[in-house]
C-alpha positions in Angstrom: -28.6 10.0 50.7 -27.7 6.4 50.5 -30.7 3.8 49.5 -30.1 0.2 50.1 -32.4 -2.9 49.3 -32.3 -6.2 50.8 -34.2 -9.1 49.7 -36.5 -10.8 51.6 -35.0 -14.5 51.2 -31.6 -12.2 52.6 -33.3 -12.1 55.7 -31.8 -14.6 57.9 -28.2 -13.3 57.4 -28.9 -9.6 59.0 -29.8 -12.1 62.3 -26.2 -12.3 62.3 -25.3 -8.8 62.1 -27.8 -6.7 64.1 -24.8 -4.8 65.6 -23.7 -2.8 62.0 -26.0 -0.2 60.1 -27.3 -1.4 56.6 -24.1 0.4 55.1 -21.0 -1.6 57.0 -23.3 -4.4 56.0 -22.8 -4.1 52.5 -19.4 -2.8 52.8 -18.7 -5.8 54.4 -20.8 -8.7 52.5 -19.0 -7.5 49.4 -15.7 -6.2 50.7 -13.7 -9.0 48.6 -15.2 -8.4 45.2 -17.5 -11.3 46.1 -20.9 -11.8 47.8 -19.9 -13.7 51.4 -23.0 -14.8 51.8 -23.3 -15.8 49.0 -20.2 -18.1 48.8 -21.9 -20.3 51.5 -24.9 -21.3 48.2 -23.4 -24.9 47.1 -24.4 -23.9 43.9 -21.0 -21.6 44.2 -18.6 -24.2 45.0 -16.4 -25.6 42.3 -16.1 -29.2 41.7 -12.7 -31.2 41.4 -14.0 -32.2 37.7 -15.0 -28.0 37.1 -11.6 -27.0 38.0 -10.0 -29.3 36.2 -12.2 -28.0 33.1 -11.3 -24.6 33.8 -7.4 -25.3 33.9 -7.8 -27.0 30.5 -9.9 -24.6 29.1 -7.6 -21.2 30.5 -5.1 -21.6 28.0 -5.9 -19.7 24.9 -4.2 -18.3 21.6 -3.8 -14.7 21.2 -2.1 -12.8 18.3 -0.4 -16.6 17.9 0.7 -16.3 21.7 -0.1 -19.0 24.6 -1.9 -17.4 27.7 -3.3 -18.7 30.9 -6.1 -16.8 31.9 -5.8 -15.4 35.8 -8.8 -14.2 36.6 -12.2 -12.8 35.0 -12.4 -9.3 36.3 -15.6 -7.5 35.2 -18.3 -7.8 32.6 -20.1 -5.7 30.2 -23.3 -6.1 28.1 -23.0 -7.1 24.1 -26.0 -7.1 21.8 -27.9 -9.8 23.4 -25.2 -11.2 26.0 -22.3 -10.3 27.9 -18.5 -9.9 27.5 -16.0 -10.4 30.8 -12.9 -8.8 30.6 -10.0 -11.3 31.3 -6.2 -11.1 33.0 -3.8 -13.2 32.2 -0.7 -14.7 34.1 2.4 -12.8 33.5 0.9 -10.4 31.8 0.1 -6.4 32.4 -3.5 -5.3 32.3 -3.2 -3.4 29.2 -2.9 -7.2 27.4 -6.4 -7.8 29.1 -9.1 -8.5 26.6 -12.9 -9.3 26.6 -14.3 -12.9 26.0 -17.8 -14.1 25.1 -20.0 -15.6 28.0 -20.5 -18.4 25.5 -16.3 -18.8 25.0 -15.9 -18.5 28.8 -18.6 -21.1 29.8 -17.5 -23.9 27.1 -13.9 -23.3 28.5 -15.5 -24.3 32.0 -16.0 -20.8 33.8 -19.8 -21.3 33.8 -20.3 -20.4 37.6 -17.7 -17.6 37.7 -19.6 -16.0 33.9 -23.2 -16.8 36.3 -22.2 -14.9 39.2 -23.8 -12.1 40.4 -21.2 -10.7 42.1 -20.2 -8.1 39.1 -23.6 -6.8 39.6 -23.7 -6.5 43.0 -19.9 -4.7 42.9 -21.1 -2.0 40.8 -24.7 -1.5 42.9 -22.2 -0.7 46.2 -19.9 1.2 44.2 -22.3 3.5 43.1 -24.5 3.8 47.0 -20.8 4.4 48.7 -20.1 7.3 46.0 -23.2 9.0 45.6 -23.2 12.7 46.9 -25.3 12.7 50.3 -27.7 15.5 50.8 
């Protein structure tokens, strides 16, 4: 069996998708590894002047090596916050470490450490590969 819950405020996106059952829904709102819908929230677009903190901010010291960070890739709870787990460019993943919300957000990767979308990715994992009965 496969449970699904949709806000209320979600409401006025199923308008736009009456023809798929709640499942292909969700597959596809989150088939990127982001929300779609919620892309759209202005809140989620990056400014000119965030960017341009976030490309300052990516490079970092490690082991007395430069790196760029790529991309933040998933997140885990600490004590009383959360760690993301980071790529870097031209690097494998096994050279992929965890940062500190706090390091990530005064390096200028506030919105991408407030998404929800790590939340969200996890909830549809685990509907999609529950055992039906």
């Amino acid at each position: 069996m496969v449970i699904g819950y949709v806000a209320q405020h979600a409401f006025h996106h199923i308008n736009q998708h009456l023809d798929m059952t709640a499942l292909e829904y969700m597959l596809w709102r989150y088939q990127t590894g982001e929300d779609l819908e919620d892309l759209d929230k202005a809140t989620r677009v990056i400014s000119e002047e965030e960017k341009k903190k976030m490309e300052d901010g990516a490079v970092i010291v490690v082991d007395g090596q430069k790196r760029r960070i790529k991309e933040v890739i998933s997140r885990k709870k600490s004590k009383q916050s959360y760690e993301y787990l980071v790529s870097f460019d031209g690097l494998s993943s096994s050279e992929d470490i965890y940062m500190s919300r706090e390091e990530l957000v005064k390096r200028g990767f506030e919105k991408v450490c407030s998404s929800e979308i790590f939340f969200h990715i996890n909830m549809l994992i685990a509907a999609v590969e529950s055992p039906r009965g």
